[in-house]
One Martini backbone bead per residue (centre of mass of N, CA, C, O) as a GRO file, in nm:
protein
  374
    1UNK     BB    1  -0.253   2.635   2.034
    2UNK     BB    2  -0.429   2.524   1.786
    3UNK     BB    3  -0.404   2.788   1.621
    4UNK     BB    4  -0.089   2.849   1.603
    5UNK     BB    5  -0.062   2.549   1.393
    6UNK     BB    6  -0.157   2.605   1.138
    7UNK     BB    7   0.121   2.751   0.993
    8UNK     BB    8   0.282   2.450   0.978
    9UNK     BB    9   0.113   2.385   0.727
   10UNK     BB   10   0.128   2.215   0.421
   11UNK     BB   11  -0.023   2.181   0.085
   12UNK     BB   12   0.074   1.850   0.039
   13UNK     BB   13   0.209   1.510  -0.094
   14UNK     BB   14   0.300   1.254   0.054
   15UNK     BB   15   0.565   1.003  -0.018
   16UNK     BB   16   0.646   0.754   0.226
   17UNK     BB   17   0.833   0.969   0.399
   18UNK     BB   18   0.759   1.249   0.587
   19UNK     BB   19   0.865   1.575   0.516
   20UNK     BB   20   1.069   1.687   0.697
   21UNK     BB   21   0.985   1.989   0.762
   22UNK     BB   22   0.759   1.873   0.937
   23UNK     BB   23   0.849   1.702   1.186
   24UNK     BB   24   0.901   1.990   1.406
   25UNK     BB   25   0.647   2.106   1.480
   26UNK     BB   26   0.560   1.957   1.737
   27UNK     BB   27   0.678   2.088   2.010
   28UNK     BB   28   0.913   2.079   2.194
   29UNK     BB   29   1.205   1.996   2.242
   30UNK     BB   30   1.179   1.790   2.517
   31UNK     BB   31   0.964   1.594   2.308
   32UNK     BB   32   1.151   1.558   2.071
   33UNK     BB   33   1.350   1.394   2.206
   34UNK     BB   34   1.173   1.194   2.330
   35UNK     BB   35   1.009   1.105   2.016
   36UNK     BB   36   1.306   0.984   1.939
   37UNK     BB   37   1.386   0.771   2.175
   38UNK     BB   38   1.099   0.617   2.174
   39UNK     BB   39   1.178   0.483   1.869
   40UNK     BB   40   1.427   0.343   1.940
   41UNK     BB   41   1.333   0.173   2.155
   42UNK     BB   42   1.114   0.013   1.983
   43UNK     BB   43   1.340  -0.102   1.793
   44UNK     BB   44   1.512  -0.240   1.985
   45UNK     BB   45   1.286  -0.412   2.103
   46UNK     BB   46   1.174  -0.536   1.868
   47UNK     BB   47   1.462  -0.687   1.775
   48UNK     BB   48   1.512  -0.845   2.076
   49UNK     BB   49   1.181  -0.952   2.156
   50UNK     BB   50   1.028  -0.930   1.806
   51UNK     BB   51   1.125  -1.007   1.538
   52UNK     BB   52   0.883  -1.081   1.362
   53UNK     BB   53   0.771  -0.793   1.400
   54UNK     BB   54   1.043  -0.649   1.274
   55UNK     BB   55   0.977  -0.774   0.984
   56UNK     BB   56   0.648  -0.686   0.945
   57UNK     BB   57   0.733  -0.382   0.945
   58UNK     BB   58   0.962  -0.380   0.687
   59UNK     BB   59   0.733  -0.477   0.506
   60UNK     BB   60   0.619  -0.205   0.472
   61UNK     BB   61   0.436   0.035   0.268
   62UNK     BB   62   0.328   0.299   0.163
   63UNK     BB   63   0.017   0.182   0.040
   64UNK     BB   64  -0.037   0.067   0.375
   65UNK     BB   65  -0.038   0.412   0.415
   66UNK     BB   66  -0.287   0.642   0.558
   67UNK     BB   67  -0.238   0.993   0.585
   68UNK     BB   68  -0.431   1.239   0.714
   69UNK     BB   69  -0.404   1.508   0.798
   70UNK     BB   70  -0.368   1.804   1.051
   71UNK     BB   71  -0.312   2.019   1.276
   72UNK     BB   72  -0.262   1.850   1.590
   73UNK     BB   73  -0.196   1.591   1.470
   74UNK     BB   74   0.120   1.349   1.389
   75UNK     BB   75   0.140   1.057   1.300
   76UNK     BB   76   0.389   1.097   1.065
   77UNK     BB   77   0.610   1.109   1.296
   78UNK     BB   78   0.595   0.839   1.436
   79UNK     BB   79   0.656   0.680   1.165
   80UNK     BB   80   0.914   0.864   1.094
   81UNK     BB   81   1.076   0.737   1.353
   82UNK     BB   82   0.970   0.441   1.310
   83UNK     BB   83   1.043   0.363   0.976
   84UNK     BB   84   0.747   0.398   0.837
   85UNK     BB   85   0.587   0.361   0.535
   86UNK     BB   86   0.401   0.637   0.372
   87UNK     BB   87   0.127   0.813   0.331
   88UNK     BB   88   0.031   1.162   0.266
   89UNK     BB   89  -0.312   1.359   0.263
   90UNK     BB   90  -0.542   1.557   0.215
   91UNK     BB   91  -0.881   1.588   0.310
   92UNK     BB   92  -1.025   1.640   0.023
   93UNK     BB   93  -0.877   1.360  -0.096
   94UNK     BB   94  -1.052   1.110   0.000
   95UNK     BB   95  -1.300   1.097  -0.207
   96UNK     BB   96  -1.031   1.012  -0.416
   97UNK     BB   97  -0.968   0.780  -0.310
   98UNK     BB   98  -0.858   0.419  -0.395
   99UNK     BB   99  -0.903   0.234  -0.155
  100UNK     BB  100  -0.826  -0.065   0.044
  101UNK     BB  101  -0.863  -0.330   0.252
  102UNK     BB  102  -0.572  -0.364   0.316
  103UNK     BB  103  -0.526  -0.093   0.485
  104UNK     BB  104  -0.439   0.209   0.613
  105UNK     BB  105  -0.618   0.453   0.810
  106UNK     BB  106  -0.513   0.794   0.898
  107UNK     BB  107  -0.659   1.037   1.143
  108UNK     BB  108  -0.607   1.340   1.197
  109UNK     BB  109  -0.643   1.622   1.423
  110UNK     BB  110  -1.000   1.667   1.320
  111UNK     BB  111  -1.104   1.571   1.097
  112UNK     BB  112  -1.231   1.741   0.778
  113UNK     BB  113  -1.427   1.550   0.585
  114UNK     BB  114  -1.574   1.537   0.373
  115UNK     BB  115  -1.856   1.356   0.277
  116UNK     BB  116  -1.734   1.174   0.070
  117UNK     BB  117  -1.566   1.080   0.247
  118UNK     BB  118  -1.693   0.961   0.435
  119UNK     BB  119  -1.817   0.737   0.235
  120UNK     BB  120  -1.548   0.595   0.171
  121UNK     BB  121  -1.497   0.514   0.494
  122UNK     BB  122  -1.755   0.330   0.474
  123UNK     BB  123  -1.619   0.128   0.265
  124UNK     BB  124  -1.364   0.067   0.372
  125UNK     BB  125  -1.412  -0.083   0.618
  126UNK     BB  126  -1.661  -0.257   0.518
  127UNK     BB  127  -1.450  -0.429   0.354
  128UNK     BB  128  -1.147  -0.438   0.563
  129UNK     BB  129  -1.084  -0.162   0.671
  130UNK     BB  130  -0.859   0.025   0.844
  131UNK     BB  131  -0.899   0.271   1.131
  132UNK     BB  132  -0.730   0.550   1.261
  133UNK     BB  133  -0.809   0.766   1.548
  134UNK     BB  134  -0.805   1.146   1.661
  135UNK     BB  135  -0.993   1.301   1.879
  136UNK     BB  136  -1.194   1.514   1.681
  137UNK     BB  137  -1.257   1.269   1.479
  138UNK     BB  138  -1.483   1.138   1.648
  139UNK     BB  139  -1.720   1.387   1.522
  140UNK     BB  140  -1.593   1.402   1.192
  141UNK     BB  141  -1.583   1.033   1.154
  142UNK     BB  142  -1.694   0.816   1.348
  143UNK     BB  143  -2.004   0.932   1.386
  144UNK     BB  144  -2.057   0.967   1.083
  145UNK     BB  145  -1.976   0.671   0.969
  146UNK     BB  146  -2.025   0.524   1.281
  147UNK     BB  147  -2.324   0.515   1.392
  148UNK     BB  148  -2.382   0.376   1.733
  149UNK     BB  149  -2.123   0.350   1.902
  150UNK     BB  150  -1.962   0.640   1.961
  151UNK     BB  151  -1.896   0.959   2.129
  152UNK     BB  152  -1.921   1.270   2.241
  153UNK     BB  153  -1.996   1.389   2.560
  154UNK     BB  154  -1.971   1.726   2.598
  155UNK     BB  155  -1.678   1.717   2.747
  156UNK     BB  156  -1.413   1.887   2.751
  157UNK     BB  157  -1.089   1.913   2.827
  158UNK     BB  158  -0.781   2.009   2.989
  159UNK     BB  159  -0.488   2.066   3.034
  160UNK     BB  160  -0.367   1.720   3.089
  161UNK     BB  161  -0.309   1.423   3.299
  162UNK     BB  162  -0.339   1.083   3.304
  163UNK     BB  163  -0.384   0.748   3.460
  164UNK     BB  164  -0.381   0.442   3.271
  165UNK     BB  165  -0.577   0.160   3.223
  166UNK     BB  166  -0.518  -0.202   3.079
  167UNK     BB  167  -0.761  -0.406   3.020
  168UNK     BB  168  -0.618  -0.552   2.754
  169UNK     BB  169  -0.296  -0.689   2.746
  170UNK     BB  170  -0.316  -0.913   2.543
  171UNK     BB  171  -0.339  -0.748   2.309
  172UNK     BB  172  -0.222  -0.687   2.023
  173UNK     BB  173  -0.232  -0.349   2.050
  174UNK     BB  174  -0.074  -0.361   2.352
  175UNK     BB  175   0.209  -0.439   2.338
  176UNK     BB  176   0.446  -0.321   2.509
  177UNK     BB  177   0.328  -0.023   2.662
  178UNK     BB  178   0.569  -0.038   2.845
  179UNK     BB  179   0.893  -0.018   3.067
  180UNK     BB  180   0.726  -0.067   3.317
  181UNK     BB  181   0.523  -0.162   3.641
  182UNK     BB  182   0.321   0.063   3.523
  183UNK     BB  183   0.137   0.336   3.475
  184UNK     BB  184   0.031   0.497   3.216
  185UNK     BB  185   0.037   0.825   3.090
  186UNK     BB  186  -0.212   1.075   2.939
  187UNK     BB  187  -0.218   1.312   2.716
  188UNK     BB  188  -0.429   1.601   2.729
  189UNK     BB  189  -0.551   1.831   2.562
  190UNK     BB  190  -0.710   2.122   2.519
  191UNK     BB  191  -0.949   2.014   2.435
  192UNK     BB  192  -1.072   1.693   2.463
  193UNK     BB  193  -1.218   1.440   2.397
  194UNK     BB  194  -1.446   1.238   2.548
  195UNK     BB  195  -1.566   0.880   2.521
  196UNK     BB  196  -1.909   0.763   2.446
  197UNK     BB  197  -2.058   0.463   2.495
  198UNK     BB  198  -2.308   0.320   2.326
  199UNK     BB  199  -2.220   0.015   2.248
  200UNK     BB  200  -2.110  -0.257   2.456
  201UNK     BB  201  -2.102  -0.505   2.275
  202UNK     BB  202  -1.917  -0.374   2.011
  203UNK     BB  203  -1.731  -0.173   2.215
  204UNK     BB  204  -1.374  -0.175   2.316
  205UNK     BB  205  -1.198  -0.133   2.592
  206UNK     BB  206  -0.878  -0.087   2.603
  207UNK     BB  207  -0.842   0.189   2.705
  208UNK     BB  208  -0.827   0.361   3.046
  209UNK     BB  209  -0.963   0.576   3.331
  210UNK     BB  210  -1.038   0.690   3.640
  211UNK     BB  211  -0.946   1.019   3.613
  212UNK     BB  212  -1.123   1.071   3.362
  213UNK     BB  213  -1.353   0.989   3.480
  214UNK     BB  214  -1.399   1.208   3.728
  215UNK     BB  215  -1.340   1.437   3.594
  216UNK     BB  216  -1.542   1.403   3.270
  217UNK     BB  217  -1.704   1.082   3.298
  218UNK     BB  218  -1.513   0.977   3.132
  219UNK     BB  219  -1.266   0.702   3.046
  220UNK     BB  220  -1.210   0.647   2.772
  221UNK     BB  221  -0.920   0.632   2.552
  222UNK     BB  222  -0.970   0.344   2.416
  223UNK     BB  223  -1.103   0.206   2.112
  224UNK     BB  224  -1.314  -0.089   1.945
  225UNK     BB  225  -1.460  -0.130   1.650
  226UNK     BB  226  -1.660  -0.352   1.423
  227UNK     BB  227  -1.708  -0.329   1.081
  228UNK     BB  228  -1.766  -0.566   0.886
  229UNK     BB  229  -1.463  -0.631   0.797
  230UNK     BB  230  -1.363  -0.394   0.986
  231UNK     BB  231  -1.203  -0.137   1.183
  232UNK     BB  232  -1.169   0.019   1.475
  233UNK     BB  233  -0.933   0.302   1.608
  234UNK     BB  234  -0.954   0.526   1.874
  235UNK     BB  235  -0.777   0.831   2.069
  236UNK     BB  236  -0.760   1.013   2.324
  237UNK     BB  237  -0.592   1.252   2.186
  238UNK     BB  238  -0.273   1.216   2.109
  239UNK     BB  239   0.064   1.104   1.960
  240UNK     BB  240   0.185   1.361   1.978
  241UNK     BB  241   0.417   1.491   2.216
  242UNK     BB  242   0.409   1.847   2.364
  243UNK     BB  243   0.446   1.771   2.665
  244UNK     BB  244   0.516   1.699   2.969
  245UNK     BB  245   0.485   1.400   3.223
  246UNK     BB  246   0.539   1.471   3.470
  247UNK     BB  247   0.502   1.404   3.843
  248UNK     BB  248   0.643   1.227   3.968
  249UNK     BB  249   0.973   1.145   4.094
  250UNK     BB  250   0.970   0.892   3.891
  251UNK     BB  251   0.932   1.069   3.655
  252UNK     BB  252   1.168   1.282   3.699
  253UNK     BB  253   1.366   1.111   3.624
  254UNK     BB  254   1.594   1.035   3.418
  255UNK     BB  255   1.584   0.885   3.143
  256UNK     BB  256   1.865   0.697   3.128
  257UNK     BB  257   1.832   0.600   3.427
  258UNK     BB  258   1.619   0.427   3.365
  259UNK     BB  259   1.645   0.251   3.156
  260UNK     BB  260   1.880   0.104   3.340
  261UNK     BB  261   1.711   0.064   3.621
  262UNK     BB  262   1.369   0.023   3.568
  263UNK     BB  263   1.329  -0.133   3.333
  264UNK     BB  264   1.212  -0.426   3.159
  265UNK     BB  265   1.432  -0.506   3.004
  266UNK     BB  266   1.615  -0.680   2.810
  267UNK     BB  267   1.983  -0.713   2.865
  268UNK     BB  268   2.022  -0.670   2.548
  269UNK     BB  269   1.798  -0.430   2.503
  270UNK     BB  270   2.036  -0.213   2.685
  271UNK     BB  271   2.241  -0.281   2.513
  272UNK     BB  272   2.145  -0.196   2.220
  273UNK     BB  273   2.105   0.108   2.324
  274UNK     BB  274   2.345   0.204   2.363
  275UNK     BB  275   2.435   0.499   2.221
  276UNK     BB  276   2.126   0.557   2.079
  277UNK     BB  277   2.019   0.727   2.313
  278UNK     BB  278   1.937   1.061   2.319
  279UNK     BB  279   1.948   1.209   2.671
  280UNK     BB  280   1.912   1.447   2.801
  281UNK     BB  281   1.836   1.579   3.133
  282UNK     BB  282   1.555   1.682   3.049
  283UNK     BB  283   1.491   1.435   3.016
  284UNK     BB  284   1.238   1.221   3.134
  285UNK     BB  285   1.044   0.954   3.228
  286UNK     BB  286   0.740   1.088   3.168
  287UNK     BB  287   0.832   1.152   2.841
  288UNK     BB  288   0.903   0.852   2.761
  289UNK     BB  289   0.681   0.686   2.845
  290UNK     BB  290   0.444   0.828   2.675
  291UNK     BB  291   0.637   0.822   2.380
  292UNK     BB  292   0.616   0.511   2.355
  293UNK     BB  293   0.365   0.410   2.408
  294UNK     BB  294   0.213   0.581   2.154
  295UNK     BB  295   0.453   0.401   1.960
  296UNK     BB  296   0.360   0.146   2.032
  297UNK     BB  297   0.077   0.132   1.916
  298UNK     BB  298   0.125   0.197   1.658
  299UNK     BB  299   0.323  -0.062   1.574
  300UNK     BB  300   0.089  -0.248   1.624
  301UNK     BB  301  -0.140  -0.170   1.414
  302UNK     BB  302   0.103  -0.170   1.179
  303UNK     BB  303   0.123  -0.509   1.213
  304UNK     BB  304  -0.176  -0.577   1.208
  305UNK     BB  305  -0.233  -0.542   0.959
  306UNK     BB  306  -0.015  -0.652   0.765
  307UNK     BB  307  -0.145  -0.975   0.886
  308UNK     BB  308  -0.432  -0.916   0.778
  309UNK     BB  309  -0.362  -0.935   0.438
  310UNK     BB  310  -0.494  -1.230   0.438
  311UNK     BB  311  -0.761  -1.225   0.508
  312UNK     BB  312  -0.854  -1.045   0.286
  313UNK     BB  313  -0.789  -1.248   0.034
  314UNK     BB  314  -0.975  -1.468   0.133
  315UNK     BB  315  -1.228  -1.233   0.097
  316UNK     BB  316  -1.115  -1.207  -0.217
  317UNK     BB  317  -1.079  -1.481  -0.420
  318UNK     BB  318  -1.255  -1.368  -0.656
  319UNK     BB  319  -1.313  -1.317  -1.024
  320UNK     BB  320  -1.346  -1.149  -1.331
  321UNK     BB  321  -1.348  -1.309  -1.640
  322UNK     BB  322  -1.510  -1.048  -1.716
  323UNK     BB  323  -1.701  -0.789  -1.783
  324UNK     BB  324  -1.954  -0.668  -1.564
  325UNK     BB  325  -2.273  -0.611  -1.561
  326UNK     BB  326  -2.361  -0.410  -1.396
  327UNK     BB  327  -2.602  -0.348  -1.121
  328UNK     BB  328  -2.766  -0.181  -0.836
  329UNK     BB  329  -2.810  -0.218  -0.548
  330UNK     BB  330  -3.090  -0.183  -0.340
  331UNK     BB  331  -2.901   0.031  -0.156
  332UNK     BB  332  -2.824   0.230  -0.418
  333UNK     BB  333  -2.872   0.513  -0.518
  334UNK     BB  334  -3.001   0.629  -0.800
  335UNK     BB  335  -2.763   0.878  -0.842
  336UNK     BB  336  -2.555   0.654  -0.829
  337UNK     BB  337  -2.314   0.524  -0.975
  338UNK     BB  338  -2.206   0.213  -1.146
  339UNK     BB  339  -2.004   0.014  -1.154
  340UNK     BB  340  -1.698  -0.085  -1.322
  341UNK     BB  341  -1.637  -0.432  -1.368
  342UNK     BB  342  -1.347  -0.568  -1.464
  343UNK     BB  343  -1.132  -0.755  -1.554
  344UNK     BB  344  -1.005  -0.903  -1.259
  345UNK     BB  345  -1.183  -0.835  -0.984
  346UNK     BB  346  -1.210  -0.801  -0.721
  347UNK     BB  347  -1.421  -1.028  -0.510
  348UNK     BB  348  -1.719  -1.044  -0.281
  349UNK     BB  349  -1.929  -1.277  -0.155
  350UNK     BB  350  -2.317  -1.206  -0.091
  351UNK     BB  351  -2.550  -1.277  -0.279
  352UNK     BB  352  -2.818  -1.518  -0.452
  353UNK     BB  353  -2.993  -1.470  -0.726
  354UNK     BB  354  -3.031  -1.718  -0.922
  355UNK     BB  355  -2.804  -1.550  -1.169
  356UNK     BB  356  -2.748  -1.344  -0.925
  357UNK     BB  357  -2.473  -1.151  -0.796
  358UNK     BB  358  -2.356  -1.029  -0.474
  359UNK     BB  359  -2.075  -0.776  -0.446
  360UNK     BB  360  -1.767  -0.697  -0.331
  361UNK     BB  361  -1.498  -0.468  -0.328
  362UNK     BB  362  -1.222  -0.366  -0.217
  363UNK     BB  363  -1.328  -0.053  -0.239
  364UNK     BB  364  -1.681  -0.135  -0.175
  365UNK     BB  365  -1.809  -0.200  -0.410
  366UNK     BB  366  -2.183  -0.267  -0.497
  367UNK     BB  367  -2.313  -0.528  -0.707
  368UNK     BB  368  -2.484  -0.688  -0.952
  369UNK     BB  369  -2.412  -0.996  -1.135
  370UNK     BB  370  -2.353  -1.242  -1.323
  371UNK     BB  371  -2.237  -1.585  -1.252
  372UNK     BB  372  -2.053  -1.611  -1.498
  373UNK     BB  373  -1.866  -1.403  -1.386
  374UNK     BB  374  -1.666  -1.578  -1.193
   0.00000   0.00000   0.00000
């Protein structure tokens, strides 16, 4: 499968919303209506039920997100299915991008990012930048760019559903993850990395599955863990899903029916939701519940940047009152050129050393300045 989908990608930059030619490349007809359901599903559930955080979303610009492309995945589908801007770019282009700490970058599966590319990311997200990646960017953007945390076990799934349960509910990555009071059930495509924990003192499993576990080895289906100042999430398999979820009979149940019969919403939220629904017979309650929990974590992930770019502005609070001759770090490569930091440059003081002082960018670049120039 993953081979024949090769075909479907263009190799453009979409800025702001994702263009429509792209948006239908995977997934059968009855997923794509499937995770267009639960788009509508996820925005009229959080206008009637966390008005603050739908407008959280709402106010999300386009260069609050960047997404690297992939074969495999299209998180820029499900972002543009709930109405929120972003940027979408190939990853050849990631080692030049100006990436900032305040910024949200989403590697979709397989990320295949240049070296140089790697190390733009570990520069953004040690400034403070947010990283979401899924499936086999695990083995090469996650464990590239910062080795010693999770890694690929070394056994890829079949293709499989497993029911996941969600470790840490109170999290806020994980808020109104499901529809009703079960665990959600988690699409694996053949060959899907299974995640093997390297460091657990430092890497939170947000969601697990015990079945996940039997089968495969290891259990973990999310991980998170901070770096720096930024923070990574991990997620095994996809977040488009392209495949039917249903295994049991109340799985099996009418999507339509079960939305006004089993689900937990608000009735506030299931009048809100009347006519905007389109649910045809084929669509059943355990590919929209799956398709659901996918969209329902992405658009905590991007509220959860977006709340958090007030943080980010506070460990940047300094300011280059003129252009700064800077030297570097004695971590830098001697073959790195030095940053140039212009008047105006924001920085996070690191460290002093009698008249000069360690900055580092919200870009990520470290250099030492004269202490005047702050």
């Amino acid at each position: 499968m993953r081979a024949m989908l090769r075909v479907l990608y263009a190799v453009v930059v979409v800025a702001g919303f994702a263009a429509p030619a792209l948006a239908q490349g995977l997934g059968d007809l009855q997923m794509q209506k499937a995770n267009r359901a639960a788009a509508t599903v996820v925005k009229e559930r959080m206008a009637k039920e966390r008005p603050e955080d739908a407008k959280v979303l709402q106010a999300v610009e386009a260069a609050d997100i960047v997404v690297v492309r992939g074969q495999y995945d299209r998180v820029e589908d499900v972002l543009r299915n709930l109405g929120i801007k972003h940027t979408v770019v190939n990853p050849h282009q990631v080692g030049s991008l100006n990436l900032n700490a305040k910024q949200l970058l989403v590697v979709d599966c397989p990320g295949n990012i240049p070296r140089e590319g790697i190390e733009k990311i570990r520069k953004f997200v040690n400034a403070g930048g947010y990283l979401y990646t899924t499936d086999w960017a695990l083995t090469n953007v996650v464990q590239q760019a910062f080795p010693g945390y999770v890694k690929f076990s070394g056994r890829a799934t079949d293709n499989d559903v497993v029911e996941v349960e969600v470790k840490q509910a109170d999290h806020n990555l994980l808020k109104h993850l499901t529809l009703a009071r079960e665990n959600p059930k988690w699409w694996l495509e053949a060959s899907s990395y299974p995640i093997k924990v390297l460091d657990p003192q430092k890497v939170d499993v947000l969601i697990t599955s015990k079945e996940m576990g039997k089968k495969y080895g290891e259990a973990p289906i999310a991980v998170h863990f901070r770096y720096g100042d930024g923070q990574v999430l991990h997620m095994a398999s996809h977040f488009v899903l392209q495949q039917g979820q249903a295994r049991t009979v109340s799985e099996k149940k009418k999507a339509k029916n079960y939305l006004a019969e089993d689900s937990d919403l608000k009735p506030e939220t299931k009048e809100a939701l009347e006519g905007k629904v389109e649910l045809s017979d084929e669509v059943v309650a355990g590919d929209l519940g799956s398709a659901y929990s996918a969209q329902q974590v992405t658009s905590n992930i991007v509220i959860e940047r977006k709340k958090d770019q007030r943080r980010i502005d506070g460990l940047y609070s300094k300011s280059l009152k003129a252009p700064a001759s800077a030297r570097p770090s004695p971590t830098t490569p001697a073959a790195q050129p030095v940053p140039q930091l212009g008047a105006g440059t924001r920085v996070k003081e690191l460290e002093r050393q009698g008249e000069q002082v360690k900055v580092r960018t919200m870009e990520g670049e470290e250099a030492w300045v004269p202490a005047s120039s702050l």
